[in-house]
PyMOL commands that place a pseudoatom at each C-alpha (Angstrom):
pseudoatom trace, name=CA, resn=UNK, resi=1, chain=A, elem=C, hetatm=0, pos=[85.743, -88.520, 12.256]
pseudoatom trace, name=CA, resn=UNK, resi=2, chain=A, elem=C, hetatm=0, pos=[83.496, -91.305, 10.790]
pseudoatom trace, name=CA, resn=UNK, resi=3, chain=A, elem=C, hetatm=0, pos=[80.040, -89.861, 11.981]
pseudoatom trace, name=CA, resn=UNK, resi=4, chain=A, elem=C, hetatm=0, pos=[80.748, -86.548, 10.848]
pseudoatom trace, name=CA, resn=UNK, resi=5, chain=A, elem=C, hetatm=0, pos=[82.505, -87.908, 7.462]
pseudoatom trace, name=CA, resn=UNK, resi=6, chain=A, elem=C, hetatm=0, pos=[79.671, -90.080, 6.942]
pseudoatom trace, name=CA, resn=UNK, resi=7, chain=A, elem=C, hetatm=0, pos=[77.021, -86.828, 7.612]
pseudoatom trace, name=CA, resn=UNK, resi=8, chain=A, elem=C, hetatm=0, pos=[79.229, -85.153, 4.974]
pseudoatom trace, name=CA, resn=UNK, resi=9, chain=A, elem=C, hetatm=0, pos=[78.877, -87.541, 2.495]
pseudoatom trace, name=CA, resn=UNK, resi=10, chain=A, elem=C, hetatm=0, pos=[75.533, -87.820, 3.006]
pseudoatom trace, name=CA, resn=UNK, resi=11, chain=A, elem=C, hetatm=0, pos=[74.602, -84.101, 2.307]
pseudoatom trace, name=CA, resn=UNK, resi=12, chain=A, elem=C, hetatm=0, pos=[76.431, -84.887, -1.135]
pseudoatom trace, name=CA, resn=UNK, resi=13, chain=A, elem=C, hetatm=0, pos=[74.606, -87.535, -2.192]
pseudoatom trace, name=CA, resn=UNK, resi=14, chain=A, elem=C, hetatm=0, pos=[71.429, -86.083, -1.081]
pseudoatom trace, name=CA, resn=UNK, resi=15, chain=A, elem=C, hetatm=0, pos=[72.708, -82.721, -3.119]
pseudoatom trace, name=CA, resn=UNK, resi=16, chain=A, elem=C, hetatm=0, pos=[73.247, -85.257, -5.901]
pseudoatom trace, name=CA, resn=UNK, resi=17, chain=A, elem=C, hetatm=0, pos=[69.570, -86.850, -6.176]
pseudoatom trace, name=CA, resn=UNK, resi=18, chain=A, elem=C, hetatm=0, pos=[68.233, -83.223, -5.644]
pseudoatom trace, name=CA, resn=UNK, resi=19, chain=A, elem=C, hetatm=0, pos=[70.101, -81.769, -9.192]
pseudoatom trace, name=CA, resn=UNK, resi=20, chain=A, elem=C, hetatm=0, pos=[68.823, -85.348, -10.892]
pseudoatom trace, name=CA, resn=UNK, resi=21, chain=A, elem=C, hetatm=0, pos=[65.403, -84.818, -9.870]
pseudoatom trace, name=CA, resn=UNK, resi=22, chain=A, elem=C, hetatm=0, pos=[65.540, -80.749, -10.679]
pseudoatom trace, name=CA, resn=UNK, resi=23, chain=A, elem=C, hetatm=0, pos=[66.942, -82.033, -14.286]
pseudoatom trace, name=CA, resn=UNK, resi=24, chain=A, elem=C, hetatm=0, pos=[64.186, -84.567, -14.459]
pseudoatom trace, name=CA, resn=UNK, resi=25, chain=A, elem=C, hetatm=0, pos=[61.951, -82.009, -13.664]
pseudoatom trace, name=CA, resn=UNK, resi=26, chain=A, elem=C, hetatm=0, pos=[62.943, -79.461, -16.429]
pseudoatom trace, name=CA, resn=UNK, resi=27, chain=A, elem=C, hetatm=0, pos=[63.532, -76.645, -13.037]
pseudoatom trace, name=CA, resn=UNK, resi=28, chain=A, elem=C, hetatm=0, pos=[65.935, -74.533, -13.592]
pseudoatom trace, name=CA, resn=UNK, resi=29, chain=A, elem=C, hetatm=0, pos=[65.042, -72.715, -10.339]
pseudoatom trace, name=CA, resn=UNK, resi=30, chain=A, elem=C, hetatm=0, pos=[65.276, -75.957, -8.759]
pseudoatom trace, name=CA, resn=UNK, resi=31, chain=A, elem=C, hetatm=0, pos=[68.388, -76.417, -10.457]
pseudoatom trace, name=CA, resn=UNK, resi=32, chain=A, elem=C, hetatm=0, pos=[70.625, -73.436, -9.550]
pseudoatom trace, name=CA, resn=UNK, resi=33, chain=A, elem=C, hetatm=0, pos=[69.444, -74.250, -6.090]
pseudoatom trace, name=CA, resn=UNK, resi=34, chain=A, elem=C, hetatm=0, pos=[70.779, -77.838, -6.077]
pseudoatom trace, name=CA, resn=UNK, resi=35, chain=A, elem=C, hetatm=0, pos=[73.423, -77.313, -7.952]
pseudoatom trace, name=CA, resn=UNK, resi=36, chain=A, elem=C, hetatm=0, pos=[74.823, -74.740, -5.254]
pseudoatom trace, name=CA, resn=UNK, resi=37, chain=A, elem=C, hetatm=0, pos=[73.789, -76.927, -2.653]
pseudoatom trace, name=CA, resn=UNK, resi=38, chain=A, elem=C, hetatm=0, pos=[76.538, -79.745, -4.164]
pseudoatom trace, name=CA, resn=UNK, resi=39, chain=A, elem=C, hetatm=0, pos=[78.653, -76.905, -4.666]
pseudoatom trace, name=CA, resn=UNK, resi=40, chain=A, elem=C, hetatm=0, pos=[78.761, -76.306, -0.999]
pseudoatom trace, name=CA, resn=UNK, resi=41, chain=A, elem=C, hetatm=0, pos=[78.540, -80.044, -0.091]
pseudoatom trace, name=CA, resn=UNK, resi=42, chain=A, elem=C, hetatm=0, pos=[81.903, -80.838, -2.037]
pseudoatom trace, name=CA, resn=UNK, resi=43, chain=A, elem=C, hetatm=0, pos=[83.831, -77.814, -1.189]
pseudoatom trace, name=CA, resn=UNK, resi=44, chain=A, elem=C, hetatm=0, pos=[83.357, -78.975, 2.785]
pseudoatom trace, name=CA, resn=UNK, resi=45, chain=A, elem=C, hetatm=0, pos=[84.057, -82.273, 2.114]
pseudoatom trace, name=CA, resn=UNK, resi=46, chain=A, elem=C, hetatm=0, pos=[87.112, -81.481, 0.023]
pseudoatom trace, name=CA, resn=UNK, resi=47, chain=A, elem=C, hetatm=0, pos=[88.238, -78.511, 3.023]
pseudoatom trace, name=CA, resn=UNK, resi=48, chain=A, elem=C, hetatm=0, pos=[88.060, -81.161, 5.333]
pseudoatom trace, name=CA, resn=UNK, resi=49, chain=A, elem=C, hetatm=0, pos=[89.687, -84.008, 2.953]
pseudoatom trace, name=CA, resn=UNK, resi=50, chain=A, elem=C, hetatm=0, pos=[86.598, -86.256, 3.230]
pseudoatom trace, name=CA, resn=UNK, resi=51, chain=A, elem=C, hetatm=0, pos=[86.334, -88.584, -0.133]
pseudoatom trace, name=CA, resn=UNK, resi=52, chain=A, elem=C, hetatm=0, pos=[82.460, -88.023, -0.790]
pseudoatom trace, name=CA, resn=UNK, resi=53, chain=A, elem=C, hetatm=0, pos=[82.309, -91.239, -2.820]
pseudoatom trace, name=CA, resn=UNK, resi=54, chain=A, elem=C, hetatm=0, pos=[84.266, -93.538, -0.570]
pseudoatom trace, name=CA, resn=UNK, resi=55, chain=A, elem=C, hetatm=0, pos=[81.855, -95.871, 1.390]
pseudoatom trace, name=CA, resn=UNK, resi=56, chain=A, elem=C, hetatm=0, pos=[78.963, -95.066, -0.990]
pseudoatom trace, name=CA, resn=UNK, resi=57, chain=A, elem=C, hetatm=0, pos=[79.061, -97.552, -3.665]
pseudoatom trace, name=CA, resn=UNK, resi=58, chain=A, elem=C, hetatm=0, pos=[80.336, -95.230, -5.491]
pseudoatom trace, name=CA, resn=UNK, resi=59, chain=A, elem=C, hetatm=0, pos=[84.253, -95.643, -7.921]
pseudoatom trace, name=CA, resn=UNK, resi=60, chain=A, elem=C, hetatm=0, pos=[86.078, -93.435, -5.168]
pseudoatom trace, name=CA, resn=UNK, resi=61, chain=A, elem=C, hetatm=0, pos=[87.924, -96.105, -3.142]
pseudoatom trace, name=CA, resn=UNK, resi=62, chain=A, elem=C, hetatm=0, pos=[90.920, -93.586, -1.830]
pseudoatom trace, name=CA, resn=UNK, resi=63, chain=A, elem=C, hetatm=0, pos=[90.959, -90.756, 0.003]
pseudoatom trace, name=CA, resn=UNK, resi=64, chain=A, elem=C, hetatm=0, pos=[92.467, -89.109, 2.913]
pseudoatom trace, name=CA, resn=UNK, resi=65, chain=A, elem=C, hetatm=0, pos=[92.483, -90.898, 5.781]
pseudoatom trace, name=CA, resn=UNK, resi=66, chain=A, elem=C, hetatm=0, pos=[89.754, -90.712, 8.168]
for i in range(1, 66): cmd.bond("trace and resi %d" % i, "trace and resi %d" % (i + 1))
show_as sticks, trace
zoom trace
């Protein structure tokens, strides 16, 4: 599963940059729209048991296995 895992993960850090920048921005269009985006980007990566943070630098060094 490691291209597709990795694909995931990427559409949640990608969702992640997009609320910063909408917050940076002051958008709360842009906002909602990210925000629903991550939304969706965790719940798929959680339905599948993908750790989104594993492999990214980020703290999550667990997960299901893959």
């Amino acid at each position: 599963m490691g291209g597709f895992a990795e694909s995931v993960r990427e559409r949640v850090r990608a969702a992640r940059a997009a609320v910063e920048a909408a917050r940076a921005a002051d958008d709360p269009a842009a906002l909602a729209v990210a925000e629903d985006e991550l939304d969706d980007a965790l719940r798929i990566a959680r339905g599948v048991g993908i750790d989104p943070d594993r492999g990214s630098g980020g703290t999550g060094q667990g997960g299901a296995a893959e």
